[in-house]
C-alpha positions as semicolon CSV with decimal commas, in nm:
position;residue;x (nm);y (nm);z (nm)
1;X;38,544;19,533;6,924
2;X;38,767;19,761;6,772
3;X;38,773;20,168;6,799
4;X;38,928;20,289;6,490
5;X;38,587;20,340;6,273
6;X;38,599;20,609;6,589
7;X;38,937;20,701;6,550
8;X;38,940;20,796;6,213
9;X;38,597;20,972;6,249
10;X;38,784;21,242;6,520
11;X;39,081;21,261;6,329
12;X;38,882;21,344;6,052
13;X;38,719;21,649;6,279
14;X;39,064;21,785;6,376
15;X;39,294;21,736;6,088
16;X;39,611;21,927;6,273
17;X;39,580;21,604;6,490
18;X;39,839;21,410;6,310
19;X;40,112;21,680;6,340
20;X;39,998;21,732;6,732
21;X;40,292;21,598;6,970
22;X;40,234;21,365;7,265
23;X;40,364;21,494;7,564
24;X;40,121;21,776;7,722
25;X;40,301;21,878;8,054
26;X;40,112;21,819;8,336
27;X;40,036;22,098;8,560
28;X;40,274;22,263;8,767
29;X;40,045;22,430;8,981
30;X;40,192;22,474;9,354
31;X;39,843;22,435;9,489
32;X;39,548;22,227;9,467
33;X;39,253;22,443;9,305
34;X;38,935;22,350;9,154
35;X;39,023;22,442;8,819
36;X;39,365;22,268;8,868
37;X;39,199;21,958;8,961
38;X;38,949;21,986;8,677
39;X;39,166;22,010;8,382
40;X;39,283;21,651;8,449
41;X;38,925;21,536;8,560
42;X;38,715;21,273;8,284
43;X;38,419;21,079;8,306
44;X;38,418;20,729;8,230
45;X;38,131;20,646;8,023
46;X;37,988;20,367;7,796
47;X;37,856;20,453;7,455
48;X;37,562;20,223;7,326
49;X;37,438;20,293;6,967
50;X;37,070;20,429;7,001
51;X;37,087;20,427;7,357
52;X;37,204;20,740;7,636
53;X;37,549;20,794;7,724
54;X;37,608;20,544;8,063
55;X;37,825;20,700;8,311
56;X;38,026;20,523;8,521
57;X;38,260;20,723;8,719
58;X;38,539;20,938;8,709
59;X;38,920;20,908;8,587
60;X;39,221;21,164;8,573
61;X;39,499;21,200;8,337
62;X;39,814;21,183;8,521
63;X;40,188;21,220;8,434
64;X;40,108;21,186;8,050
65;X;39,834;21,286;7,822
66;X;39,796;20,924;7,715
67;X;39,686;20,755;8,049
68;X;39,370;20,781;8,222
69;X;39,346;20,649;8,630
70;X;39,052;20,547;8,745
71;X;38,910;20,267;9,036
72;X;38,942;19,912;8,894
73;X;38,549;19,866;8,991
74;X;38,462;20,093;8,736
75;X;38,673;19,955;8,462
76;X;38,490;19,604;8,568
77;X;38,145;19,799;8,568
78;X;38,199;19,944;8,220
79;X;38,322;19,614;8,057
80;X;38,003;19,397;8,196
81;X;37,806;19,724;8,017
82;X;37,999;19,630;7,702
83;X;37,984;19,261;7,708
84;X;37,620;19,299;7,816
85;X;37,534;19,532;7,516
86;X;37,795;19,373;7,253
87;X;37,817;19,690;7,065
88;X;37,940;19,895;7,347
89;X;38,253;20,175;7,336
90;X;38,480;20,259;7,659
91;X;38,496;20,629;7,624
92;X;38,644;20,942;7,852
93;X;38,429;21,228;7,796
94;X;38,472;21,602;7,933
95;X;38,235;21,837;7,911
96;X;38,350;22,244;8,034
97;X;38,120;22,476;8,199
98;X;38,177;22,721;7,964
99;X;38,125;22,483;7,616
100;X;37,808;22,520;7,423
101;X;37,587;22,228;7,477
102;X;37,697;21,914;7,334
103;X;38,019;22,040;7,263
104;X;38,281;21,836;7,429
105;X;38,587;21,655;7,486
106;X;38,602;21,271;7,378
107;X;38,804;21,011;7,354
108;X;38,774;20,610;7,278
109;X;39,008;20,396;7,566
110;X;39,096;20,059;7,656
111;X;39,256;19,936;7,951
112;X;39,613;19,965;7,990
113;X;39,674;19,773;8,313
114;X;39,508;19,712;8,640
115;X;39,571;19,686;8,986
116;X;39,356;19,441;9,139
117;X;39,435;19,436;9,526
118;X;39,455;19,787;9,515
119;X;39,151;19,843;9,307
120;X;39,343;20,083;9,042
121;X;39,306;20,102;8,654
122;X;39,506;20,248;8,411
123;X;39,313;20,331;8,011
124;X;39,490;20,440;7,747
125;X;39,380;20,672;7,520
126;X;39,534;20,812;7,175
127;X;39,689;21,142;7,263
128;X;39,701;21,287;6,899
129;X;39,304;21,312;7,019
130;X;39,381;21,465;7,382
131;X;39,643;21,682;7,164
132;X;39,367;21,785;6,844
133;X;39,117;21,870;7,098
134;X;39,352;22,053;7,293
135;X;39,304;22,440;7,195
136;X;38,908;22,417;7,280
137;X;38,923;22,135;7,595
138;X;39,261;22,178;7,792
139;X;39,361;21,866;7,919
140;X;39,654;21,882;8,205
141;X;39,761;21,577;8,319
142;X;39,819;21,565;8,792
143;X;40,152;21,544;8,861
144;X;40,223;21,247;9,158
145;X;40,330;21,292;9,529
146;X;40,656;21,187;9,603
147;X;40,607;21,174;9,984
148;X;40,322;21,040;10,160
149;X;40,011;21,261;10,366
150;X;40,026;21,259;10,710
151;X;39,673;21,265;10,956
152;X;39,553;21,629;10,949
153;X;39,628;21,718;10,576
154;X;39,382;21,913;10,407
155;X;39,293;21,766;10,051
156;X;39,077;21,769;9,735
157;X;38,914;21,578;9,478
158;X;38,673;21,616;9,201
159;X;38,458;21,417;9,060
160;X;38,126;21,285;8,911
161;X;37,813;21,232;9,113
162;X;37,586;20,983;8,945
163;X;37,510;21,101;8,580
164;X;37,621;21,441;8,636
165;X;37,830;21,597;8,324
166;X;38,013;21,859;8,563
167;X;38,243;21,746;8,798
168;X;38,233;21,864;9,180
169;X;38,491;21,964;9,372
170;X;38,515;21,892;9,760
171;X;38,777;21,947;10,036
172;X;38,831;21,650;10,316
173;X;39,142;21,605;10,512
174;X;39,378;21,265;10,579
175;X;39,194;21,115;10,884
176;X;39,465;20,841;10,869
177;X;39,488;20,434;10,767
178;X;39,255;20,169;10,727
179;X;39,392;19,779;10,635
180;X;39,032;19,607;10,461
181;X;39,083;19,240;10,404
182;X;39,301;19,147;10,191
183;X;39,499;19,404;10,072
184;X;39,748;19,688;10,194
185;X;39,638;20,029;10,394
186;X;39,429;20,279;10,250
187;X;39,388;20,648;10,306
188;X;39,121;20,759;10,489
189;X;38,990;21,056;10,375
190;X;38,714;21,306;10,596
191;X;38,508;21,371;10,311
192;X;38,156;21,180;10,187
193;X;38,162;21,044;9,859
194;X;37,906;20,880;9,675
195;X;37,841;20,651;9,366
196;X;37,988;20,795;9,024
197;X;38,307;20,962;9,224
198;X;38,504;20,629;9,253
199;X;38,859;20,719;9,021
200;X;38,808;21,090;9,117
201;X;39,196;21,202;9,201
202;X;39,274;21,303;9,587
203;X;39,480;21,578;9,591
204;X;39,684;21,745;9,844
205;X;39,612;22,097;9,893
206;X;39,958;22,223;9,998
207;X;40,102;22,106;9,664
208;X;39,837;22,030;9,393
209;X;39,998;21,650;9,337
210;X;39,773;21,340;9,360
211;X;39,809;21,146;9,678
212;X;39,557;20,881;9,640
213;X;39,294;20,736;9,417
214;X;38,890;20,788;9,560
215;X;38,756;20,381;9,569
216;X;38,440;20,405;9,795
217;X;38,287;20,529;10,098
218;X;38,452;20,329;10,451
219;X;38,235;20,033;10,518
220;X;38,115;19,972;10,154
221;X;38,206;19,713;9,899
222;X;38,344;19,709;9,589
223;X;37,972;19,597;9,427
224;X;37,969;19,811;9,073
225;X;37,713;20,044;9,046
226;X;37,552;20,017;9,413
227;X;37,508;20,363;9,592
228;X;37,767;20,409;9,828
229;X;37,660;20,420;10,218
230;X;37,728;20,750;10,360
231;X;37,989;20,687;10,660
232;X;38,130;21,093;10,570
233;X;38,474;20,878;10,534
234;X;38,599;20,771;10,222
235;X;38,818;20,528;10,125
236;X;39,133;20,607;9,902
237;X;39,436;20,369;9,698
238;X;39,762;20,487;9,778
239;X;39,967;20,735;9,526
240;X;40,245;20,472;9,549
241;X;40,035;20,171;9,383
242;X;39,975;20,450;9,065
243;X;40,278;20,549;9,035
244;X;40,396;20,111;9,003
245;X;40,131;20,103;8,778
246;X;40,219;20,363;8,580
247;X;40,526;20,312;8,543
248;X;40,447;19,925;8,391
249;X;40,301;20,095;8,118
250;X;40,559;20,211;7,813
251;X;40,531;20,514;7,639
252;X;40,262;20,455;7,316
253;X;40,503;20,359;6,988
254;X;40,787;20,154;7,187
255;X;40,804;19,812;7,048
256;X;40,684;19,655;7,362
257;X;40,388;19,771;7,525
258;X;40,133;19,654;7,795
259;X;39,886;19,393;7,622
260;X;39,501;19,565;7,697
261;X;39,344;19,360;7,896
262;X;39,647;19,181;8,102
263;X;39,674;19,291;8,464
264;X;39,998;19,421;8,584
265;X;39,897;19,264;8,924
266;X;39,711;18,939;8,966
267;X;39,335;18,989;9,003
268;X;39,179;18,901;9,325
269;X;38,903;18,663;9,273
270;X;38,570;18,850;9,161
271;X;38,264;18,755;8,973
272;X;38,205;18,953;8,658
């Protein structure tokens, strides 16, 4: 199903979109805050005609103002929502404590590339939107770690809990490495995190960059949509699979791009 009817409807609403230039900065902060971490913070939601807004769970723009990360899970989660609906629309929506009501940030996406082992999604969305919305909703893209946390670290992360439309912020601290079947060593975080905060960005205090990617509480699945068991550890994707993934992706307007839907990675083997 295609997004433009959408599109053109926003562009329509900000008409200084089309002169807007891609390329917001991300932030430059030297520390983690909870407005830092909130600029970059979107909920992932699915948009049925006559029906509420479906949340998901969370996603942050990162490096550019054109990419959204998020858990793979809740890429899978929202597309079964689609195909189960067949009028569905993939959406990032923000809403600011200090908006009137119903006044908020929005944005059709698709998915850019995915991360299967690793449970990471990229969605790209058009920045001349991010851009036109820009003066009222401030959207600044994490930077990424260069250097890995160590045990002991304090860090941060926001994100959605259940069909919340403000984000939460919540401290933890590195606890060290887990290895769950089949894939490479994840962060473990000491924080409790529960269903709707999977793609919420882990930040490190000391600098404000992104150090890992929230998938799930320790000891629970991947199942989309289940409430996560409490454990008060939490499992995180490493800042290095991102910033692969990332990079796959070309800048919007190069003559080759990353084909939505295609994984960068192979999938593991799931049912959908």
């Amino acid at each position: 199903m295609t997004n433009g009817w959408y599109a053109v409807l926003l562009l329509s609403a900000f008409p200084g979109a089309l002169q807007a230039q891609s390329g917001q900065a991300p932030t430059s902060s030297g520390r983690a805050s909870a407005d830092v971490i909130e600029d970059a913070v979107v909920q992932i939601q699915v948009l049925i005609a006559g029906k509420p807004a479906q949340a998901i769970g969370t996603g942050f723009f990162a490096e550019r103002d054109d990419l959204v990360v998020t858990a793979e899970h809740v890429y899978l989660a929202a597309e079964s929502a689609i195909n189960d609906s067949r009028d569905g629309l993939l959406a990032v929506v923000k809403q600011w404590p200090t908006a009137s009501p119903g006044n908020m940030f929005f944005a059709p996406t698709e998915l850019a590339a995915e991360d299967a082992p690793h449970d990471i999604a990229i969605l790209r969305v058009n920045p001349f939107l991010v851009q036109a919305q820009s003066r009222e909703f401030p959207i600044r893209p994490l930077h990424l770690a260069e250097t890995d946390p160590r045990p002991g670290d304090d860090v941060a992360f926001a994100g959605y809990f259940g069909a919340d439309t403000l984000p939460l912020f919540q401290r933890g601290v590195i606890a060290g490495r887990a290895k769950p079947s089949n894939t490479d060593e994840e962060l473990v975080v000491q924080a409790s995190t529960n269903s709707g905060q999977s793609g919420s960005p882990l930040v490190l205090v000391s600098s404000g960059k992104v150090v890992g990617v929230i998938v799930a509480s320790l000891g629970s699945s991947y199942t989309p949509g289940a409430a996560a068991s409490n454990t008060g550890l939490s499992r995180a994707a490493e800042v290095v699979h991102v910033r692969r993934l990332l990079n796959s992706i070309p800048p919007q307007g190069a003559e080759q791009r990353s084909v939505p839907g295609r994984s960068a990675v192979p999938r593991r083997n799931s049912q959908r």
